[in-house]
C-alpha positions in Angstrom: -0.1 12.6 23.2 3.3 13.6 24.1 3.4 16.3 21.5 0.1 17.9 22.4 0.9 17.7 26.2 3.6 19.7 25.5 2.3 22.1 23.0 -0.7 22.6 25.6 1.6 23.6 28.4 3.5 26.3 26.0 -0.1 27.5 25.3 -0.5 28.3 28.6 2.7 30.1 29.0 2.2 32.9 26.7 -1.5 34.2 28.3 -0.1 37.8 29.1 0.5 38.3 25.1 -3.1 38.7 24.6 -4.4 42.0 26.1 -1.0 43.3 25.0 -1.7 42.5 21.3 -5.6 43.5 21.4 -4.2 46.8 22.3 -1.9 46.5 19.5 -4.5 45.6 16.7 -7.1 48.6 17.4 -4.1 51.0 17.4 -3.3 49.5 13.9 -6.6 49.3 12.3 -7.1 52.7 13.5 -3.5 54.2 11.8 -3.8 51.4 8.9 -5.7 53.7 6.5 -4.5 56.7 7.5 -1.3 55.7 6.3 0.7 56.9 2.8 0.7 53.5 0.4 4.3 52.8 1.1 6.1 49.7 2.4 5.4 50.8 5.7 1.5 50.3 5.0 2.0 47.1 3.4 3.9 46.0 6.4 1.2 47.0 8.6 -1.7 45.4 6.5 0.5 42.1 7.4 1.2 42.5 10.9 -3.0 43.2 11.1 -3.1 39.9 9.6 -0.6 38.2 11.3 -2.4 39.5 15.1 -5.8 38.0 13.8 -4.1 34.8 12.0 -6.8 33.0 10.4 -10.4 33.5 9.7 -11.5 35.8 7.0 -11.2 39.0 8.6 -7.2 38.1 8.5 -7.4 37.1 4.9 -8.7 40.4 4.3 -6.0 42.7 5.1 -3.6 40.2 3.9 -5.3 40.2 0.7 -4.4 44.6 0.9 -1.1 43.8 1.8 -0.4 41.9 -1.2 -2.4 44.3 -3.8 -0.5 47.0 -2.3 3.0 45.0 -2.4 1.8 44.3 -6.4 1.4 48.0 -6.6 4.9 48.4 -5.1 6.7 45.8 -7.2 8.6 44.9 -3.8 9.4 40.9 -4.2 10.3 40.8 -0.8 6.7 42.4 0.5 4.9 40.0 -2.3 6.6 36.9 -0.7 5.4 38.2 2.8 2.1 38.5 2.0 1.6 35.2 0.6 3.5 33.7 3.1 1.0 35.8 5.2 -2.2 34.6 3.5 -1.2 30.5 3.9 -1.4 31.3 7.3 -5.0 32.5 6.9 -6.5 29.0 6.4 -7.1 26.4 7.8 -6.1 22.4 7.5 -9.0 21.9 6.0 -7.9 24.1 2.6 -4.6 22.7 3.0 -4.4 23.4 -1.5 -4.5 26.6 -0.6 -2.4 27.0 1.9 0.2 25.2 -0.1 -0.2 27.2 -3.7 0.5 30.6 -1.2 3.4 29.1 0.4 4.6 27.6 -3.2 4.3 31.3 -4.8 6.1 33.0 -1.7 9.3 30.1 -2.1 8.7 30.9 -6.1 8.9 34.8 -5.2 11.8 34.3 -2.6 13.7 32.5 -5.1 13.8 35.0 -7.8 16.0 37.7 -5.6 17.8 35.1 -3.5 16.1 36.1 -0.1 17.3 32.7 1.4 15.6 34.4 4.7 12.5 34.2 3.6 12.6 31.0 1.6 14.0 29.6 4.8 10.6 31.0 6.7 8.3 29.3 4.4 10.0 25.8 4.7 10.0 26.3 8.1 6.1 26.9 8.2 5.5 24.8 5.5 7.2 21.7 7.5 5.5 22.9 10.8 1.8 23.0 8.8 3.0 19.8 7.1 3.7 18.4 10.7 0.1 19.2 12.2 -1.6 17.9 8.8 0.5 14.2 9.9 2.6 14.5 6.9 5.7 13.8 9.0 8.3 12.7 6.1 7.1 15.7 4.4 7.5 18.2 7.2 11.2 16.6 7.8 12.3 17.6 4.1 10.7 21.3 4.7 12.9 21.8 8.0 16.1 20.5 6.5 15.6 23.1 3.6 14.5 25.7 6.1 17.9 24.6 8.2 20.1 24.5 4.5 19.0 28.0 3.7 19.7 29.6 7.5 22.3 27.8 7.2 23.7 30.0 4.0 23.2 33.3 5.5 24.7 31.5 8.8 22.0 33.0 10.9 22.4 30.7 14.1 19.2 32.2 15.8 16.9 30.8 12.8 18.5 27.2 12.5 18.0 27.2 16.5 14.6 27.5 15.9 13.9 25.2 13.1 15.6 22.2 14.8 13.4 22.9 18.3 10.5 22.4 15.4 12.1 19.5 13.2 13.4 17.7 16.7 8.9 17.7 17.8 8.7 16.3 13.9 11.5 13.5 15.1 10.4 12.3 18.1 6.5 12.3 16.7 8.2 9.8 14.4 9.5 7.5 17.0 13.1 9.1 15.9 13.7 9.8 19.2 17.6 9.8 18.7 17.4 12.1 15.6 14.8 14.8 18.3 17.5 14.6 21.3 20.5 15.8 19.0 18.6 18.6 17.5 17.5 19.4 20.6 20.8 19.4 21.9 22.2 21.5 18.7 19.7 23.9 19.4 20.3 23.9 23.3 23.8 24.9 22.7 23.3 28.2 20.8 20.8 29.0 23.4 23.0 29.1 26.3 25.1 31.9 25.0 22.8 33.6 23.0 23.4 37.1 24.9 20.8 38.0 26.8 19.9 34.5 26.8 15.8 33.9 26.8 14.9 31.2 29.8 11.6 30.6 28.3 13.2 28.8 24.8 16.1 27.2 26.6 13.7 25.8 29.5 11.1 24.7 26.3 14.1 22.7 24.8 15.1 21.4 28.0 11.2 19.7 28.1 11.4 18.3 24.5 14.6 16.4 25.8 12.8 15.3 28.9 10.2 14.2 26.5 12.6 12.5 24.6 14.2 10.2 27.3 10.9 9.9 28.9 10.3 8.0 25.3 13.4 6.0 25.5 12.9 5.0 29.2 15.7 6.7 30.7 13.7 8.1 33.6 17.0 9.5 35.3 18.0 11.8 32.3 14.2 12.6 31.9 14.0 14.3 35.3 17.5 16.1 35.2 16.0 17.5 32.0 12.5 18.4 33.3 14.4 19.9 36.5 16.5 22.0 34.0 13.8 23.4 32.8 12.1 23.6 35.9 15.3 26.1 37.1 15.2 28.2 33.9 11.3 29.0 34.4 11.6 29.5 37.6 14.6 32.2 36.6 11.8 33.8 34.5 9.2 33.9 37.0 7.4 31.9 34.3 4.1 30.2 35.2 5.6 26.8 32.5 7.0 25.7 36.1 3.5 23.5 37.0 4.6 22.0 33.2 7.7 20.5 34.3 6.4 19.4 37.7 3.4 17.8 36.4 5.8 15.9 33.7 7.9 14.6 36.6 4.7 13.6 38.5 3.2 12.1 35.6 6.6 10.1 34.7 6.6 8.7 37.8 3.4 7.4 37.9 4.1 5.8 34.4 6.7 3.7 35.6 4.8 2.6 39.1 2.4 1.2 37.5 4.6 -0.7 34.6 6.4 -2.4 38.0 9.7 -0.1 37.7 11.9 0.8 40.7 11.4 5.5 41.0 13.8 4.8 43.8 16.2 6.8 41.7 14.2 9.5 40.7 12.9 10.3 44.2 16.8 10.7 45.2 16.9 13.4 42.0 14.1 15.8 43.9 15.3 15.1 47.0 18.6 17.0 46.2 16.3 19.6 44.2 14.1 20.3 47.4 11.7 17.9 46.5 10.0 15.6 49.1 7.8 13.6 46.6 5.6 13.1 44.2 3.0 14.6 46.0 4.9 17.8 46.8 5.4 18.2 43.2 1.4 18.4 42.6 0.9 20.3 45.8 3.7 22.9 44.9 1.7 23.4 41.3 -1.3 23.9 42.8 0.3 26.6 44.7 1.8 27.9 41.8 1.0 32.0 41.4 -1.0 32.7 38.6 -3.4 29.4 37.9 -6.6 30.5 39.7 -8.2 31.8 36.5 -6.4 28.9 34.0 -8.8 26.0 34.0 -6.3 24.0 31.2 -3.8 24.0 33.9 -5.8 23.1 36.9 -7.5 20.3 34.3 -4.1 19.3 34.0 -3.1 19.0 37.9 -6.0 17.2 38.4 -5.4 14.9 36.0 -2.1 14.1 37.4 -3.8 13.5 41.2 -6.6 11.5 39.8 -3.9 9.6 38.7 -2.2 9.4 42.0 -5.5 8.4 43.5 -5.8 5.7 41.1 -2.6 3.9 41.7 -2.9 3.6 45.2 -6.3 1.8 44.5 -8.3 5.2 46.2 -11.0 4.8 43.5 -13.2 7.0 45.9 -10.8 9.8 46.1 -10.7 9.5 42.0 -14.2 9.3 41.6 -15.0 12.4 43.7 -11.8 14.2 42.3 -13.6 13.8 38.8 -16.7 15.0 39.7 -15.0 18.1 41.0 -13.5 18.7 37.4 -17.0 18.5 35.7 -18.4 20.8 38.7 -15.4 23.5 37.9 -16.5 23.3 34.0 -20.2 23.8 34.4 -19.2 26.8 36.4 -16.3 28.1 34.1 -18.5 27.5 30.9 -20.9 30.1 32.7 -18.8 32.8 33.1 -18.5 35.5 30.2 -14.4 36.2 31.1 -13.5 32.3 30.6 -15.5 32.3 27.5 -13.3 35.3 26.4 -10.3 33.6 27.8 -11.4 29.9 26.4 -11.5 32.0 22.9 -7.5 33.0 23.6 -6.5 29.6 24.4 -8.0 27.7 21.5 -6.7 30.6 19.2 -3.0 30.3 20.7 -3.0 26.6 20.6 -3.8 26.1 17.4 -1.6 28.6 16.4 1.4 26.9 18.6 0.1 23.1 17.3 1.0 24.9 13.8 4.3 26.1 14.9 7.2 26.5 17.8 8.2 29.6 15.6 5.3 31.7 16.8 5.3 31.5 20.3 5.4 34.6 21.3 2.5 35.4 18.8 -0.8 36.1 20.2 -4.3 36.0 18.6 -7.8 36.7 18.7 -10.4 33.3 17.5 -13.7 34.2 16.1 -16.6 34.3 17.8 -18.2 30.8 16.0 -14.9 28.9 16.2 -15.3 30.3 20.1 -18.6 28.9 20.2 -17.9 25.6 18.4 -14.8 25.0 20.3 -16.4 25.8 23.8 -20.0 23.2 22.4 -17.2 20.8 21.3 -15.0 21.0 24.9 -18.4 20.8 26.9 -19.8 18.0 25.2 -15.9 15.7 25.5 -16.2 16.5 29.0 -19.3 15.1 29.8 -19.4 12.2 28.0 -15.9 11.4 29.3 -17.7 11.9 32.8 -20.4 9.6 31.4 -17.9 7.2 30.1 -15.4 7.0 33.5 -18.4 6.3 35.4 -20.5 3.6 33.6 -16.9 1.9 33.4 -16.7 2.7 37.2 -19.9 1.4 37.9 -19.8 -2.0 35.3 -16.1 -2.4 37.4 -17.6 -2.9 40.4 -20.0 -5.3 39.0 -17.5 -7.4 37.3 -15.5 -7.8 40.6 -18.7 -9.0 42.5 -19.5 -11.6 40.1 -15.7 -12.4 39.9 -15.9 -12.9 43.6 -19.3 -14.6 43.4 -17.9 -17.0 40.5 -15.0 -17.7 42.5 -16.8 -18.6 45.6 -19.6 -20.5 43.3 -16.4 -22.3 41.5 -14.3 -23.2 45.1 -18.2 -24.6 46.1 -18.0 -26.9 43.2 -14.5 -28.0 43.9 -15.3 -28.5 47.1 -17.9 -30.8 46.1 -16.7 -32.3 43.5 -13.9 -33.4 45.7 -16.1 -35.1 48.6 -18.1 -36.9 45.9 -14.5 -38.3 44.5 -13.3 -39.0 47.3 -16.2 -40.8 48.2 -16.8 -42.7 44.8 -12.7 -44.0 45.5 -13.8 -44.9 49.5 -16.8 -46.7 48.4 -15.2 -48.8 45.3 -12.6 -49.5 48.3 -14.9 -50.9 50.7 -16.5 -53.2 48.3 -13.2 -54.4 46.7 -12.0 -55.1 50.1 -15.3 -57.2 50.8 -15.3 -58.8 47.7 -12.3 -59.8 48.0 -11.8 -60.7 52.0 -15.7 -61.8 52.3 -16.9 -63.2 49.1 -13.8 -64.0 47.5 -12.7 -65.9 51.0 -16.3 -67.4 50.8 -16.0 -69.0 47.7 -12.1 -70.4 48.4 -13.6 -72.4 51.2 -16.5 -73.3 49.2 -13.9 -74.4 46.8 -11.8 -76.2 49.0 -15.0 -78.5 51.1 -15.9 -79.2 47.5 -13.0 -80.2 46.4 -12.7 -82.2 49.2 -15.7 -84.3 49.2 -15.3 -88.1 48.5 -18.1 -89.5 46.0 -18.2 -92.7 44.1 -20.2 -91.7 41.1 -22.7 -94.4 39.7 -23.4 -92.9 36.3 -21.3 -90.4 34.2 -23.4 -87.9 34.4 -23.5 -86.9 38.4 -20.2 -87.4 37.5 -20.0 -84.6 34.5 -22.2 -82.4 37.4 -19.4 -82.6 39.6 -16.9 -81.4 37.7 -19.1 -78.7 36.2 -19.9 -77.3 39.5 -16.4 -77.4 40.5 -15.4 -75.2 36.9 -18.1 -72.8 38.1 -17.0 -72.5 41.6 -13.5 -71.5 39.9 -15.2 -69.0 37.6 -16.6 -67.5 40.4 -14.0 -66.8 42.4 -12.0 -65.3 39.3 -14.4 -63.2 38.4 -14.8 -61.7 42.4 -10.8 -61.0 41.8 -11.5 -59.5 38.5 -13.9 -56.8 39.8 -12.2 -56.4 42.9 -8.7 -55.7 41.2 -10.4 -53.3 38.6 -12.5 -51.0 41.4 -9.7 -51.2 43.3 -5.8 -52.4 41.5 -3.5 -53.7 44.1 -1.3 -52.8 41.3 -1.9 -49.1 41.8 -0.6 -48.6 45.3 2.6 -51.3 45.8 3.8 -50.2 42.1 2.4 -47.1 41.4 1.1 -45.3 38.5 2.7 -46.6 35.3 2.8 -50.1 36.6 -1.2 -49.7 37.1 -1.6 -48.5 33.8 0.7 -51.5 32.0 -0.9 -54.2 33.6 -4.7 -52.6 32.8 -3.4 -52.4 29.0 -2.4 -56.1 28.9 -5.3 -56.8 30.1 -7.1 -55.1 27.9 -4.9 -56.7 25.5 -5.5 -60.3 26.2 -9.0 -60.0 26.6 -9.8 -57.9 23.7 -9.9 -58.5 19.9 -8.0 -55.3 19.8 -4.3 -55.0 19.9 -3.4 -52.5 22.8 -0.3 -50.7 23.5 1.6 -49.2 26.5 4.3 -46.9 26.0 6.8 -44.6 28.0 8.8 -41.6 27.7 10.9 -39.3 30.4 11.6 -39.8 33.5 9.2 -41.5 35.7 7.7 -39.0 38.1 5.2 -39.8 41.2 2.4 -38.1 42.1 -0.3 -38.4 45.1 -2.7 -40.9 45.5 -5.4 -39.1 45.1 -4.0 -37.9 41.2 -3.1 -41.7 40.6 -6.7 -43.0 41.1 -8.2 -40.1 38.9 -5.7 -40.6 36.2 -5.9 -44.5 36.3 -10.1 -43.9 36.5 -9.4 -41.7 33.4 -7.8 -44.7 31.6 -9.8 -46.9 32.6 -13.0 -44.9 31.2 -11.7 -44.4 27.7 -10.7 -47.8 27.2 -14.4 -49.3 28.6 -15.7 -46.6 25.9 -12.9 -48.0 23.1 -14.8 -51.8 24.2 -18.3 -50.1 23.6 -18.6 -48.1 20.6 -15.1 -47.7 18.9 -14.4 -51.9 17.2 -10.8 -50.9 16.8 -7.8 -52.9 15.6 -5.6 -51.2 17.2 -5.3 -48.8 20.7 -2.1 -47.7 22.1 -1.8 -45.6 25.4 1.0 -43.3 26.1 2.8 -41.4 28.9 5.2 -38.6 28.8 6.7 -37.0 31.4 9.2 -33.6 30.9 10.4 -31.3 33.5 7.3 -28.8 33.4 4.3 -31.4 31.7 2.5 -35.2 32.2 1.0 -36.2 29.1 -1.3 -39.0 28.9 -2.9 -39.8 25.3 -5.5 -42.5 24.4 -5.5 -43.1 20.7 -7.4 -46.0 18.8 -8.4 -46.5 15.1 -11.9 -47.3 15.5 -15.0 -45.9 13.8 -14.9 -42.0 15.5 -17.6 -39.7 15.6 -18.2 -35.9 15.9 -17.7 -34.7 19.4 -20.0 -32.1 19.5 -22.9 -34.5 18.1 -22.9 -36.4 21.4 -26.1 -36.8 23.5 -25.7 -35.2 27.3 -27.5 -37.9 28.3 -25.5 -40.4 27.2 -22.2 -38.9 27.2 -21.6 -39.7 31.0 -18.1 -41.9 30.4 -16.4 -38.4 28.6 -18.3 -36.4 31.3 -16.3 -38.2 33.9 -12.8 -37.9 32.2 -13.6 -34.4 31.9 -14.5 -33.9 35.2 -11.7 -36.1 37.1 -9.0 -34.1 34.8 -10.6 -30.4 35.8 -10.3 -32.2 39.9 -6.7 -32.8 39.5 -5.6 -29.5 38.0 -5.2 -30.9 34.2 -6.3 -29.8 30.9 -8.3 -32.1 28.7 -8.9 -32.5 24.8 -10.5 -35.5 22.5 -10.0 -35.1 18.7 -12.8 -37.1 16.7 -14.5 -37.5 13.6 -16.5 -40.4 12.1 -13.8 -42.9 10.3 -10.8 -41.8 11.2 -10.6 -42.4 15.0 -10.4 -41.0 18.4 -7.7 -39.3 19.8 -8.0 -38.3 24.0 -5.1 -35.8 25.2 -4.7 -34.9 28.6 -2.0 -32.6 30.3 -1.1 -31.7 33.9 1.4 -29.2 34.8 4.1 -30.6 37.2 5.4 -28.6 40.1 8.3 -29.2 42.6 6.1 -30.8 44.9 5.2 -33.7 43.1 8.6 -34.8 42.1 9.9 -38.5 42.6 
């Protein structure tokens, strides 16, 4: 995307070249024939060529200038013309563009004209570049640059590394791009008269460049450098280097990066902000009539909008820029001027060598191109605004999930709370009311005097008395398991170790209780759940599992509490289980969910059941 923004913006630069060289191509065709067959005509039959660039009409007088080069037996004006007729085709026949550029290097070759094997390799790695044959198109430009580098003709290796240094950093070689650009940079300065329009194009790539690597401080010096030498020029590639500051910026405000830095760089260049920049290119003389340019401001303020979360402003800002290319697609001069700018940047996308080349396009790729533009732009339209539209309806039911899901905690918290308030109350009056009952019972029983006749009032006695003892054991029993005393004197782990032996003694199962870490304590509310949780699994290990064997374990770390039930009963398959009758792993679930953990049970028939549950710790909660 880089590479295209870039060959987009020197596109626009080069818009005066056209009237200029439609002036140039009548006058031609019109002398063409009226010319001796010399090299002079040949060279014209090229230059026709080279004005119309592809399409069949160019192939045509290319096709004269090489029958009348034959005719000539010039080598030199042979390899022209079929370095002239690759250029005539298009990717799509890239074997033919290759067997022209293979005879001219074959022609060039055979008198030593290291000039113009050095322009085909040049082409032939710029063409290579475009087709995505980027290892290819590397090994053209260092040939190119070898056989410049023969006839030491600084001015042509200049040019081939500002092509092989867009071939680098395409590659990600963004190193290898920045010293070629800098190579190239150098000769460029004291070239005499030195041209502000290629040393303010290299200045970009390097922008580019360090844009890539993340250095946004040499970035802007470099788009600011170029900024200077097109303003020098009067040269309308200023909005390019504004836009790419702009832009940059942007980039790193919404990856989360300090442009604290960069904002003190246009500062000291006269530049306010961000939004100056954009404001100053939309002030910019000469963009009224160039809708790839305004596309491109707009882009950058939609952008702008965007960020600071004025979807509004971004929305309406888009429709604006399918309202200007209704009315632009209307008018007979933008078609005219559409036709120059798809002509010139294709023609630049092929190569940096030809900038100052510009063409005419055929009417159908005109039409094609225009159809093709029209239709992007609308469905884009389309696109932004059905994802527009289904953002907004995401973030309702986000917010309408969220309030739904803070409803449920909300309940699910009361009911908790009351389940734990409720088992209170009637383990407090079992234990102070019944259980007290049943002591005293105990003790007037005990306390009665009776001289038993007959063994068996006797055996009644004493049976009565057992049962009275049963009784009140049991009232302790199910007072101490809705509510342990254990739990809150001792705490969590204490809870946990005396449920286990409990389990343990009164259960043909051998069960387990095990530690590891540092003990850490959490609220009261998070030790009922996680005791209830314990509690549950082991009542379902009594049920269904007839294990052997069960062992519960707790871990704590600095950042975790793990809690694992594991016993080696019969299993089954988790996902087989009734919802109607899976209320005991309901509950576990739904206690863990309350208290912030995660939960997980690991089953199959045979092998056993495994139940995992982890809660993240936080500073609070600490011991």
């Amino acid at each position: 995307m880089q590479v295209k923004r870039l060959f987009i913006f020197i596109l626009l630069l080069t818009g005066k070249l056209a009237m200029a060289q439609s002036n140039e191509l009548d006058s031609l065709k019109n002398l063409v024939e009226l010319m001796p067959e010399d090299s002079l005509k040949t060279e014209t039959y090229l230059r026709i060529a080279y004005v119309l660039y592809a399409g069949n009409e160019s192939e045509m007088y290319a096709q004269k200038g090489l029958e009348l080069a034959k005719k000539l037996k010039s080598p030199r004006l042979i390899g022209k013309a079929y370095h002239r007729l690759a250029w005539c085709h298009g990717l799509d026949e890239m074997d033919k563009k290759s067997a022209y550029l293979d005879s001219a290097a074959t022609t060039f070759t055979s008198i030593g004209d290291y000039y113009g094997l050095g322009y085909v390799f040049d082409t032939k790695g710029t063409i290579l570049m475009e087709y995505g044959s980027l290892d290819d198109a590397n090994e053209s430009y260092q040939k190119a640059y070898d056989y410049y580098s023969e006839i030491e003709n600084e001015e042509r290796k200049a040019a081939v590394l500002n092509n092989w240094a867009i071939a680098e950093y395409t590659r990600g070689n963004v190193g290898e791009a920045i010293e070629k650009f800098s190579t190239a940079l150098q000769f460029r300065i004291n070239e005499n008269p030195i041209s502000h329009i290629d040393i303010a194009r290299l200045y970009q790539g390097l922008g580019e460049c360090y844009r890539m690597k993340g250095d946004l401080v040499l970035a802007t010096q470099n788009y600011l450098k170029g900024y200077e030498h097109r303003k020098s020029a009067n040269n309308i590639g200023v909005v390019e280097s504004m836009l790419s500051i702009a832009s940059m910026m942007y980039d790193a405000a919404e990856q989360g990066n300090d442009t604290l830095v960069i904002h003190g760089i246009l500062n000291k260049n006269g530049f306010l902000s961000s939004l100056q920049l954009i404001e100053n290119a939309e002030n910019t003389k000469g963009i009224k009539d160039r809708i790839g340019i305004q596309e491109s401001i707009m882009d950058v303020k939609r952008r702008r909008f965007v960020l600071n979360r004025n979807y509004e402003a971004a929305y309406e800002l888009l429709l604006e820029q399918k309202k200007i290319l209704e009315e632009y697609k209307l008018s007979e001069s933008s078609l005219e001027a559409m036709a120059d700018l798809k002509v010139k940047f294709e023609k630049d996308q092929l190569t940096i060598r030809l900038l100052e080349e510009e063409v005419l396009n055929q009417k159908k790729q005109v039409q094609v191109t225009l159809l093709i533009i029209s239709l992007a732009g609308l469905f884009l339209i389309s696109i932004i605004g059905f994802l527009y539209y289904q953002n907004r309806v995401k973030s309702a039911q986000l917010e309408l999930n969220e309030a739904h899901r803070e409803q449920q905690i909300v309940s699910m918290r009361s009911m908790l709370e009351g389940q734990e308030k409720e088992r209170s109350r009637i383990a407090r009056d079992l234990h102070d009311g019944l259980g007290n009952l049943l002591s005293t019972l105990k003790v007037n029983f005990g306390s009665i005097q009776i001289n038993f006749d007959d063994n068996n009032s006797k055996k009644l006695f004493g049976s009565a008395s057992q049962m009275i003892d049963e009784a009140c054991t049991e009232v302790r029993k199910i007072a101490h398991e809705m509510m342990p005393q254990a739990l809150k004197k001792l705490g969590l782990r204490k809870a946990l170790e005396d449920l286990v032996l409990k389990m343990d003694a009164t259960h043909a199962f051998d069960a387990e209780f095990h530690v590891h870490g540092i003990e850490k304590t959490f609220d009261d509310n998070t030790n009922v759940m996680l005791y209830r949780i314990v509690q549950e699994a082991l009542n379902n290990i009594v049920k269904y599992a007839n294990a052997s064997e069960v062992s519960v374990q707790i871990t704590y770390s600095d950042e975790w509490f793990d809690l694992t039930i594991e016993d080696d009963g019969v299993g089954f398959d988790p996902k087989s289980v009734d919802p109607e009758k899976g209320m005991g792993l309901k509950s576990i679930a739904f206690r863990t969910e309350f208290i912030g953990g995660t939960y997980d049970i690991n089953s199959r028939p045979g092998v056993g059941t495994l139940v995992t549950i982890n809660i993240p710790l936080h500073p609070t909660t600490e011991g």
